[in-house]
C-alpha positions as CSV (number, residue, x, y, z in Angstrom):
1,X,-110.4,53.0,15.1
2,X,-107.0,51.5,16.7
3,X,-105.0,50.1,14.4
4,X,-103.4,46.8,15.0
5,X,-99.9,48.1,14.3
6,X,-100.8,50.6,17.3
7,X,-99.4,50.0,20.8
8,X,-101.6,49.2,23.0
9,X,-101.5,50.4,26.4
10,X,-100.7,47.2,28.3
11,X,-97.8,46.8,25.9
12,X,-96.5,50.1,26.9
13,X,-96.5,49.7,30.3
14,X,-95.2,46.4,29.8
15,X,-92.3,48.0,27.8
16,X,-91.7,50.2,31.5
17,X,-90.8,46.7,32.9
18,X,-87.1,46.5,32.0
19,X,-85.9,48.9,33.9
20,X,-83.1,48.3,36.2
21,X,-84.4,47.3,39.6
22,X,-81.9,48.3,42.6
23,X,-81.2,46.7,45.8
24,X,-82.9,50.0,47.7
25,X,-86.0,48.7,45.0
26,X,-85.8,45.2,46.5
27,X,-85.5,47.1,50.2
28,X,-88.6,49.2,49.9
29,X,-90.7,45.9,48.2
30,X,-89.3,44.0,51.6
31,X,-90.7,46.4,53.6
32,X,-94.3,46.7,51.9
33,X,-94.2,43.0,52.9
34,X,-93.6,43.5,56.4
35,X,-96.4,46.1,56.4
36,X,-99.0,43.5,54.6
37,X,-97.9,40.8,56.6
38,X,-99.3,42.8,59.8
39,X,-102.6,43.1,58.3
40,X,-103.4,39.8,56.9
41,X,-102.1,38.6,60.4
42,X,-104.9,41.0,62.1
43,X,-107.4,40.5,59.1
44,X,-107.6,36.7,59.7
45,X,-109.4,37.2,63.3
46,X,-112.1,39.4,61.9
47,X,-115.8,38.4,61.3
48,X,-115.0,38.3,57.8
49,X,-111.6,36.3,58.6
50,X,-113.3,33.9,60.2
51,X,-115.7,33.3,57.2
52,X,-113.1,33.7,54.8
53,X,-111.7,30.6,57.0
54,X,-114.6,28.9,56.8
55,X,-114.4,29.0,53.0
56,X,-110.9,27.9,52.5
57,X,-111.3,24.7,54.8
58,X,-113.1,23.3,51.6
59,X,-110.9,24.9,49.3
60,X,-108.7,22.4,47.7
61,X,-104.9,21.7,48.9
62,X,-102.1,22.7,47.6
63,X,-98.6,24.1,48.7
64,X,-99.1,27.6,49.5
65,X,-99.3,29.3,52.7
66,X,-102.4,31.1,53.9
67,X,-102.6,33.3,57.3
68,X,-103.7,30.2,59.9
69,X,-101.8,27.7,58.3
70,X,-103.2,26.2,55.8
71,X,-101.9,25.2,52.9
72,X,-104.0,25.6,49.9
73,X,-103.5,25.5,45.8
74,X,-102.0,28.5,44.4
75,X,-105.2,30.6,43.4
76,X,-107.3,29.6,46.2
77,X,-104.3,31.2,48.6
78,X,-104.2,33.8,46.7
79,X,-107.7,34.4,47.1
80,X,-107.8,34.0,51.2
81,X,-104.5,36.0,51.8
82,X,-105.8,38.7,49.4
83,X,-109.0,38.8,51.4
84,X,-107.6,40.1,54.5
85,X,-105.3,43.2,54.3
86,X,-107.7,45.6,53.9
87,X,-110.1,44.8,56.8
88,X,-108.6,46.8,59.4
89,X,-107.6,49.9,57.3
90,X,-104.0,49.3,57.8
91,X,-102.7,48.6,54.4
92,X,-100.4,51.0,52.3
93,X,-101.6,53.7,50.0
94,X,-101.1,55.3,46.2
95,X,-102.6,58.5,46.4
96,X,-103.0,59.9,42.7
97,X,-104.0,56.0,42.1
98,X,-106.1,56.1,44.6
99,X,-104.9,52.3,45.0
100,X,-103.9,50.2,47.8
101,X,-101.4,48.1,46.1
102,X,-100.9,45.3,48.4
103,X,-103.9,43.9,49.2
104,X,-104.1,41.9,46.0
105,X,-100.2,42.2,44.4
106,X,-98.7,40.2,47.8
107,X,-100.9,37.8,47.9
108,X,-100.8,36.9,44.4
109,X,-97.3,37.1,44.3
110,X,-96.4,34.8,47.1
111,X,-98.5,32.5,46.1
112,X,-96.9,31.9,43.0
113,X,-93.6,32.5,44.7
114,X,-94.2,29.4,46.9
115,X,-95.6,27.1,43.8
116,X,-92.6,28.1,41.8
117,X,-89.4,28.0,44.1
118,X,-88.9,31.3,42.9
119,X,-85.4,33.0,44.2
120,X,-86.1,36.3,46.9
121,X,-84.8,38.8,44.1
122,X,-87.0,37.3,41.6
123,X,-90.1,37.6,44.2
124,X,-89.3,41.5,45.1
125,X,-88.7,42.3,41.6
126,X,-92.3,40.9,40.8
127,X,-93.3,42.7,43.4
128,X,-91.9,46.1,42.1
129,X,-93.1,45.5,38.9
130,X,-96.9,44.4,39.8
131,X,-96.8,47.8,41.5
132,X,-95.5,49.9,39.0
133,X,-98.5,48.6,36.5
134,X,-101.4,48.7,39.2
135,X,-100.5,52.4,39.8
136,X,-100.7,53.4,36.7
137,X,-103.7,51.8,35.8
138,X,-105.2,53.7,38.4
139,X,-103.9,56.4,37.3
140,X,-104.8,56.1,33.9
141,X,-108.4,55.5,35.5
142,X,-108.6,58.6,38.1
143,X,-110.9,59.6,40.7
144,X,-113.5,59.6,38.4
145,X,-113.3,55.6,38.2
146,X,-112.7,55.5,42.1
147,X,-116.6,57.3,42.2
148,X,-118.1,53.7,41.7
149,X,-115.3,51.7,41.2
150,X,-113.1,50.0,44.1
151,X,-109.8,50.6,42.6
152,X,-108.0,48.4,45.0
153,X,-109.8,45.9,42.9
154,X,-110.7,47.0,40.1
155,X,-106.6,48.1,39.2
156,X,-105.0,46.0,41.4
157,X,-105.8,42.9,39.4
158,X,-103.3,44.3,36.4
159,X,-100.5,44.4,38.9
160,X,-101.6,41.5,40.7
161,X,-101.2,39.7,36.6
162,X,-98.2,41.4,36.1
163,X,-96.3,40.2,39.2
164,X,-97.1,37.1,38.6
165,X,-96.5,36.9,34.6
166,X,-93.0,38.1,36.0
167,X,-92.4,35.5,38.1
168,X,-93.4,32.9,35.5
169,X,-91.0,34.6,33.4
170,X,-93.6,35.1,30.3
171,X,-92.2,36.9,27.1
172,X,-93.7,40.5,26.1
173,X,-96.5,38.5,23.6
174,X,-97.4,36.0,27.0
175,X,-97.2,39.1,29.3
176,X,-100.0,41.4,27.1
177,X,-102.3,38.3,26.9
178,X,-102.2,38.0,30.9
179,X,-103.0,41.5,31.6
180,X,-105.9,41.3,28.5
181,X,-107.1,38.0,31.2
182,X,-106.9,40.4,34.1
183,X,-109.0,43.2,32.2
184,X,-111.8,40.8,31.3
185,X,-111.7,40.1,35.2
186,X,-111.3,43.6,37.1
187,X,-114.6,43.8,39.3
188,X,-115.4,45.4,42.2
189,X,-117.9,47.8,43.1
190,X,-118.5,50.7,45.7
191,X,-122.0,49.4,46.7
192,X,-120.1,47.4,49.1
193,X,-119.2,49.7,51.1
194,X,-123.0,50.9,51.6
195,X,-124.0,48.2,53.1
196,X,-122.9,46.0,55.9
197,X,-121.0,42.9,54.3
198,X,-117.6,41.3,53.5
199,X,-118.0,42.0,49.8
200,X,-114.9,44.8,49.7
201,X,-112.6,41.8,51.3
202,X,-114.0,39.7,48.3
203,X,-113.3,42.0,45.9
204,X,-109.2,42.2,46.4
205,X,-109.2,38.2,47.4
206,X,-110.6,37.5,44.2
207,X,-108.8,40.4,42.1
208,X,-105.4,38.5,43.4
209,X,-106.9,35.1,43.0
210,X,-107.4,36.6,38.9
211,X,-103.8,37.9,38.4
212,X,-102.5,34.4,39.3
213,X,-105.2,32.8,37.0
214,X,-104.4,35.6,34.3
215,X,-100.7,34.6,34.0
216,X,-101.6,31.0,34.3
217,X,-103.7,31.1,31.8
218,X,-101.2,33.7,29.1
219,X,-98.8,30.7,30.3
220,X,-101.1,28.2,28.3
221,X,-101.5,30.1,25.3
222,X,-104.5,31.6,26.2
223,X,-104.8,35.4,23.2
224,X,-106.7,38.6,24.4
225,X,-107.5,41.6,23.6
226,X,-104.0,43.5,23.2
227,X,-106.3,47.0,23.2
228,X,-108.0,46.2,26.7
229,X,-107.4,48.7,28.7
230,X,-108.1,52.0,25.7
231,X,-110.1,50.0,23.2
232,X,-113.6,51.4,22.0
233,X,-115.5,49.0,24.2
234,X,-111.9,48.3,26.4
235,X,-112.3,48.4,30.1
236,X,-111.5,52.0,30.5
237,X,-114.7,53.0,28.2
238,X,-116.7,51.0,29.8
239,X,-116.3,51.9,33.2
240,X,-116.6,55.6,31.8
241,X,-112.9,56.3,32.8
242,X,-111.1,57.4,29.9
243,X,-108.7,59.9,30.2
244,X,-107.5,62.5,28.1
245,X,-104.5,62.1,25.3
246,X,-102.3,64.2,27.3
247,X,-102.8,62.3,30.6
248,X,-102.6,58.8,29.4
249,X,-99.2,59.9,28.3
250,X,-97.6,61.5,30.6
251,X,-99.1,58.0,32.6
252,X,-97.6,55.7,29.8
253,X,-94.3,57.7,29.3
254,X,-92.5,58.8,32.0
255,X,-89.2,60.4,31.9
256,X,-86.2,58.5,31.4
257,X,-84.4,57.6,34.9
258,X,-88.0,57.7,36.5
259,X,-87.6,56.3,40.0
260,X,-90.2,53.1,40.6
261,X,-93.7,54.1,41.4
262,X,-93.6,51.9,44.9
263,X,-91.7,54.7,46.4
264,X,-94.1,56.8,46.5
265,X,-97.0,54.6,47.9
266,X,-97.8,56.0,52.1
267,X,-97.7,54.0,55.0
268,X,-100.8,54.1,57.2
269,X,-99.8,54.7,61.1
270,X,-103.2,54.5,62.3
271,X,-106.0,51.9,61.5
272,X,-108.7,54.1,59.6
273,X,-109.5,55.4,56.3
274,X,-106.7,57.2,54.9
275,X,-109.0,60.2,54.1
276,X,-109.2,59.9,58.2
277,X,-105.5,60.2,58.6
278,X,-104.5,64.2,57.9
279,X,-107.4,65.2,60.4
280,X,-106.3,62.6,63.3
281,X,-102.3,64.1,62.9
282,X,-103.8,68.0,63.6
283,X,-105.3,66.4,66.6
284,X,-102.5,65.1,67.2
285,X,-100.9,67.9,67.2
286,X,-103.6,70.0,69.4
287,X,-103.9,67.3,71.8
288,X,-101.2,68.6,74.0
289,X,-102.1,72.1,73.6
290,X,-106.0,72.0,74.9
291,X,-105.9,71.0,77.6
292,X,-109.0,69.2,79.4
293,X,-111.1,68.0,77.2
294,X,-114.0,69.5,78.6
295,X,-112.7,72.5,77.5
296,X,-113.3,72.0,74.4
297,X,-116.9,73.7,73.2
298,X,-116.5,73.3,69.0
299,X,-114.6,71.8,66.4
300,X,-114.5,71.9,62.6
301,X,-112.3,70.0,60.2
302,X,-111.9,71.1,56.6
303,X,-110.8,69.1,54.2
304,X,-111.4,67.2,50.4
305,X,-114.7,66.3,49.8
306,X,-114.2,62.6,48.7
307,X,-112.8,62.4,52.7
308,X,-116.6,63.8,53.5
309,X,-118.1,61.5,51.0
310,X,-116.3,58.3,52.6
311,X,-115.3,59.5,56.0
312,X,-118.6,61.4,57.3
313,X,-119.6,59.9,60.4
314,X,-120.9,61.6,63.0
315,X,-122.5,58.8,65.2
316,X,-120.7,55.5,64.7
317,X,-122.4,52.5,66.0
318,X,-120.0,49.9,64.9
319,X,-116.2,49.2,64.5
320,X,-116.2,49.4,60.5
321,X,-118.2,53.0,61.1
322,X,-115.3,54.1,63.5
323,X,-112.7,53.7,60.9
324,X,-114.7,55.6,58.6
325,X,-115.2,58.9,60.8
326,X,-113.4,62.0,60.5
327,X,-115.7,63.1,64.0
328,X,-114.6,59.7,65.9
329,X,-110.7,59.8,65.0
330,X,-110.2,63.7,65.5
331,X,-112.2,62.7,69.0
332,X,-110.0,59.9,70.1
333,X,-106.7,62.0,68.8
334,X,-107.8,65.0,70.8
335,X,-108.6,63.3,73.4
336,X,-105.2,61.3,74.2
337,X,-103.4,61.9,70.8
338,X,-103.5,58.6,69.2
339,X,-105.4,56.6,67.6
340,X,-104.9,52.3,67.8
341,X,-107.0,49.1,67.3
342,X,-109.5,49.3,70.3
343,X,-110.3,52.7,69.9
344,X,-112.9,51.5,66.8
345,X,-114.0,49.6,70.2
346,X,-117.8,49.7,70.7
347,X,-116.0,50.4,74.1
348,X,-114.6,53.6,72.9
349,X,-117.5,55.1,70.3
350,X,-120.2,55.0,73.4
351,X,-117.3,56.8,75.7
352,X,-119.3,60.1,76.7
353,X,-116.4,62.4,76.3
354,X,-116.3,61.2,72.8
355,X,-120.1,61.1,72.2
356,X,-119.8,64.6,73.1
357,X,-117.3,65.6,71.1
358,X,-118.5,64.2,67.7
359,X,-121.7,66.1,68.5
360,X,-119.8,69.4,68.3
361,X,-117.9,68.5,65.3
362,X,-118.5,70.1,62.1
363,X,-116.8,68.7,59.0
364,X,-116.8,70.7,55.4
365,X,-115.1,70.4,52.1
366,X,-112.4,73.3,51.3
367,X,-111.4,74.8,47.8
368,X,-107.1,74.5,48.6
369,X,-107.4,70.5,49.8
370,X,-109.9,69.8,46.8
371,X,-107.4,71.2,44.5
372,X,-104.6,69.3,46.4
373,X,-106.6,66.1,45.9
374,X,-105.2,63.5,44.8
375,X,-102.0,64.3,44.9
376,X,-101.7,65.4,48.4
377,X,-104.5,64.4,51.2
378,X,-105.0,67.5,53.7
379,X,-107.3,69.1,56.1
380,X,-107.2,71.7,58.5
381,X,-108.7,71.4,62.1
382,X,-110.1,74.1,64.4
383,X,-110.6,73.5,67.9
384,X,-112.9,76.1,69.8
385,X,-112.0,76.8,73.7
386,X,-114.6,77.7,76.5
387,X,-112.3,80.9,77.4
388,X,-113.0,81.9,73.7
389,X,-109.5,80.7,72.0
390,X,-109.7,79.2,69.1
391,X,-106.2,76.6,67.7
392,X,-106.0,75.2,64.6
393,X,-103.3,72.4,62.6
394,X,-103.5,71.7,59.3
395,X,-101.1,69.3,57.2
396,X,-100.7,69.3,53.6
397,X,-100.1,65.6,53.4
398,X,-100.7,62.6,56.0
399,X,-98.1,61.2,58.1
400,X,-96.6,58.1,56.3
401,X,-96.6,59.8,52.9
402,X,-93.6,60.3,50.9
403,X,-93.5,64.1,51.6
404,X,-93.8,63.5,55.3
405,X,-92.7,59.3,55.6
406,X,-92.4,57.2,58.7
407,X,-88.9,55.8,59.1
408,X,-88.5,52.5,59.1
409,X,-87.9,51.3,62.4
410,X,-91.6,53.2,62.6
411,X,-93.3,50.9,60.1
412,X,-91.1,47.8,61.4
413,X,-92.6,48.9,65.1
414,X,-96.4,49.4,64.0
415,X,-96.4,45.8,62.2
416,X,-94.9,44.5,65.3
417,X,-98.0,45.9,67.3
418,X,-100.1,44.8,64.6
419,X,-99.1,41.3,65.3
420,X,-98.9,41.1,69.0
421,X,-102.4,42.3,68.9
422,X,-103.0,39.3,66.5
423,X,-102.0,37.3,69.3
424,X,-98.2,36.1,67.5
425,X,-96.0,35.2,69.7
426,X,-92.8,37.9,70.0
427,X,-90.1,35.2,68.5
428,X,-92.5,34.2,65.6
429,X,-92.6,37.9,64.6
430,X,-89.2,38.3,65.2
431,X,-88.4,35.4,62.8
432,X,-90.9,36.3,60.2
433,X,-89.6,40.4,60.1
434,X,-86.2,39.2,60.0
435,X,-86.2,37.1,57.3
436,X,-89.0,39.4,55.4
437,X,-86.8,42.2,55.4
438,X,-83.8,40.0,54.8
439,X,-85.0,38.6,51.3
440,X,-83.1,41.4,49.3
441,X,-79.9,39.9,49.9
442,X,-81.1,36.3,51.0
443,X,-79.3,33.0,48.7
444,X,-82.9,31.8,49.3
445,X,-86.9,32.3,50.2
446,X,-86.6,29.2,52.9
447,X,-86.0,31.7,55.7
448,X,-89.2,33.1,54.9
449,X,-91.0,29.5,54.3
450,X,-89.8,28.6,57.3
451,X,-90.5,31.5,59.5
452,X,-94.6,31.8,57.8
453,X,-94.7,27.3,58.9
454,X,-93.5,28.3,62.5
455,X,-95.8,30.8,63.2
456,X,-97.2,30.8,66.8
457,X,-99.8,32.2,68.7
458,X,-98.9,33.0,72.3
């Protein structure tokens, strides 16, 4: 039985939120925004944009910006903007958390941002913070929660709570009772991804749409359970993720001087499942060696088997499929080393020299990147010649990860692709990276009000 002179959990990793936050904190927060900013951009002219659209039109007003510019109350933008980053598999990436950390923080915490007039250091340090906490719920959770559970979600609604409870400014006592709120509210399950649907887009707009309510609600004077994550019916037991003593502290007490946990989320290069992403950069790295691809007779990737259990493939029919192939992307990436936006295409998956090579691809699970998993994503890809030779690549971790990053004039480039290809015009993404990545040392956010109101489609 906890006692209730115990710690709980949520107060602990409160307690990790008063460490100093450095301008090269506030940069690499900047930059995550830039990066979601590309895929809500792209998101919004999706199926499930467009119905997500639909939605907000009867949404009630208010004074917060949503991608198409409308301006709705602070939850309900919350709720569209969170909707959209993860549509087109673009958005960044925890690995051991098995989190993608701004689908539902960024949208929460602009919202609020906007409602409160909040000052640009204020918004990155939320920012930082609802990072730090969504990570380590995740990985307090594990991979065993990530089985059923979309952790996105499911996780990201503590940080989502916590970013905003910092940007409300609530005490420790206000702080616990918005992330007990957020754990009576973490939802999300992998049956979306099953079936056809928009239900995964639902499940980070409403997880950011519940941190803002969360802290709204703590604001009030709203009490909750303290013991929520690790209590006996908390939402750890009963989403049968409880971790071990020993894990759950070295989650909840990391060494002093401990660098924030948003430097190590990845940066996706390519739009497709990140468990897609170590297998497309040894085809990468083959495609210039192969020559023709009709020389190419068989293929094998190995890699971890949660990649094979999300990622396996072999005949795509549709665009959502295509971004969940380890067969398509090594195809596409053999065949012209790349992999961008129309190459999920039903264009590109009924291509015959791609038919043909996902029909001689074989895809297995290896002991070494099992054992690497989470912590490092890898795979290893052979490539079978017609004059007998066989070449292989591996890579221990994916390109855009902190052991192998993309600079970033790389990840300011991609988003700037991301948003032509939305249809922006050049000076409205121009304006709106400037004064993103300017907010560290900006006086103000107006640059950035400004820039998000002006927004034009060429």
């Amino acid at each position: 039985m906890i006692s209730s002179n115990t710690p709980s959990w949520t107060e602990q990793l409160l307690a990790l939120q008063g460490r100093p936050i450095t301008d090269q904190d506030r940069q690499r927060a900047a930059l995550h925004l830039v990066d979601w900013f590309g895929s809500v951009m792209l998101g919004h002219h999706s199926a499930a944009g467009v119905a997500i659209s639909r939605w907000a039109a009867h949404a009630s007003k208010g004074a917060c910006w949503t991608v198409g510019g409308r301006y709705l109350n602070c939850e309900s933008a919350a709720l569209s903007n969170g909707s959209l980053g993860n549509i087109y598999e673009l958005d960044d990436l925890h690995r051991g958390a098995v989190v993608h950390p701004a689908d539902t923080i960024m949208a929460a915490a602009l919202a609020v941002a906007q409602r409160e007039k909040v000052s640009p250091q204020a918004f990155l340090d939320a920012v930082v913070r609802g990072y730090e906490v969504a990570i380590r719920v995740g990985l307090l959770a594990g991979t065993p929660h990530y089985q059923h559970w979309y952790s996105t979600a499911t996780c990201g609604v503590f940080g989502a709570a916590t970013a905003c409870a910092s940007l409300l400014q609530l005490d420790v006592h206000q702080a616990t009772n918005a992330l007990a709120q957020a754990g009576m509210q973490a939802s999300g399950v992998w049956q979306c991804r099953m079936e056809s649907g928009f239900s995964k887009q639902l499940a980070t707009g409403r997880s950011a749409q519940s941190g803002v309510l969360a802290a709204d609600l703590a604001s009030a004077g709203l009490e909750g359970p303290r013991h929520i994550l690790e209590g006996q019916h908390g939402w750890l037991a009963a989403t049968d993720s409880m971790p071990t003593k020993k894990h759950a502290m070295a989650v909840l007490t990391p060494e002093a001087g401990s660098p924030w946990l948003i430097h190590e989320v990845s940066f996706k290069p390519w739009p497709v499942c990140r468990h897609v992403h170590p297998a497309i950069a040894c085809a990468v790295e083959l495609h210039k060696k192969i020559g023709p691809i009709d020389n190419i007779v068989r293929i094998e990737i190995s890699t971890y088997q949660t990649a094979l259990d999300f990622a396996n493939e072999p005949k795509p029919i549709t665009s959502q499929q295509a971004r969940f192939s380890l067969q398509h992307g090594v195809a596409v990436a053999l065949m012209q080393g790349d992999f961008w936006l129309d190459d999920a295409q039903p264009d590109s998956l009924n291509l015959p020299q791609l038919v043909r090579l996902r029909q001689h691809t074989q895809v297995r699970a290896d002991k070494q990147w099992n054992l690497a998993y989470p912590s490092h994503y890898g795979a290893k890809l052979r490539v079978w010649l017609r004059n007998g030779q066989c070449i292989e690549a591996s890579q221990n971790d994916a390109p855009g990860d902190p052991e192998n990053p993309l600079s970033t004039s790389e990840i300011v480039e991609k988003n700037q692709d991301v948003m032509r290809a939305a249809n922006y015009a050049p000076r409205s993404i121009s304006q709106l990276i400037n004064a993103s990545t300017k907010l560290p040392e900006a006086c103000s956010m107006d640059d950035l009000w400004d820039a998000l109101d002006k927004l034009q489609k060429v």
